[in-house]
C-alpha positions as CSV (number, residue, x, y, z in Angstrom):
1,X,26.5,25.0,102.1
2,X,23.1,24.1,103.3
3,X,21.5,25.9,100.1
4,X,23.5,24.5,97.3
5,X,22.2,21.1,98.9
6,X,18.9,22.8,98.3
7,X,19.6,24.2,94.8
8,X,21.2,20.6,93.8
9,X,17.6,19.0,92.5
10,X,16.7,22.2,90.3
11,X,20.5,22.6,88.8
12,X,20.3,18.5,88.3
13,X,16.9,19.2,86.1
14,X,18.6,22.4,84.4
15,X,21.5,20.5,83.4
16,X,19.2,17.4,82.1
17,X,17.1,19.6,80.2
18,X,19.8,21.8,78.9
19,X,22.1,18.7,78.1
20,X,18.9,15.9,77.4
21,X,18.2,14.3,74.3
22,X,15.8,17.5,73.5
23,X,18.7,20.2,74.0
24,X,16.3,22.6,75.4
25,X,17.0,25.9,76.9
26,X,15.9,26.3,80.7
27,X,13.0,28.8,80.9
28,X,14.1,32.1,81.3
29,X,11.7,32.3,84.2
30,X,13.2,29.5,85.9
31,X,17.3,31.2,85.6
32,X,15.8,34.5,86.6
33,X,14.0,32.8,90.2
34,X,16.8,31.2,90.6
35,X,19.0,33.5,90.2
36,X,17.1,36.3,93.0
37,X,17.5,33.1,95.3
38,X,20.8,32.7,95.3
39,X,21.5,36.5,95.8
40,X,18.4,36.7,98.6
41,X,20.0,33.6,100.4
42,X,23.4,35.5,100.0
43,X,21.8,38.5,101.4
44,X,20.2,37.1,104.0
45,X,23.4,34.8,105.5
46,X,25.5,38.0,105.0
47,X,23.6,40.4,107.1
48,X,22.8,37.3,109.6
49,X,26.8,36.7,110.0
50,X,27.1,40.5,109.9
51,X,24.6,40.9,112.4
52,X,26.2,39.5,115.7
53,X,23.7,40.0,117.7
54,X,22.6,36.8,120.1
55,X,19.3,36.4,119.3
56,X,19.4,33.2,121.5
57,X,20.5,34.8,124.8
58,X,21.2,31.6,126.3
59,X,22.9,28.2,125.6
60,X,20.8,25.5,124.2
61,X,21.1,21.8,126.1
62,X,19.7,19.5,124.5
63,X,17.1,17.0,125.5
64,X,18.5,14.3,128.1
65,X,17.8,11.4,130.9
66,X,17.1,12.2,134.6
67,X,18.7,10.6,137.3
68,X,15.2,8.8,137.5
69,X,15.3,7.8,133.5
70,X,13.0,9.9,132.7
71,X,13.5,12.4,129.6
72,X,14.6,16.3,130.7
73,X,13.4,18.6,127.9
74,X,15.5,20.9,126.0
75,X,16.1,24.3,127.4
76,X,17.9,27.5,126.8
77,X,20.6,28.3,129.8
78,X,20.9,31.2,130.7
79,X,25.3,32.5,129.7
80,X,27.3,33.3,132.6
């Protein structure tokens, strides 16, 4: 979901210049870049869902106040 947010600007501008008052065609340079990163990005969340292995090795906790208010940084616990 994260990508098309990503992707949103460039489709916006290929739609205006495809649709604008000119009626120009997108560069063909421009569809073909795009196109390798949508399949790369698709690629690359695949084999990282796929993948199942916890790179992490720990739970993260975020950053929080002490009993003496001061801040406790963020840290990786260990799973049990």
């Amino acid at each position: 979901m994260a990508i098309l947010l990503l992707l949103l600007p460039l489709v916006a501008w290929l739609l205006w210049l495809w649709l604008g008052p000119t009626g120009r065609r997108p560069p063909r340079a421009v569809l073909v870049a795009l196109g390798i990163t949508v399949l790369v990005g698709a690629g690359v969340g695949l084999w990282v869902r796929l993948n199942e292995q916890d790179i992490t090795r720990g739970v993260y906790t975020p950053p929080s106040l002490g009993p003496d208010g001061r801040v406790l940084p963020s840290r990786l616990d260990p799973v049990r």
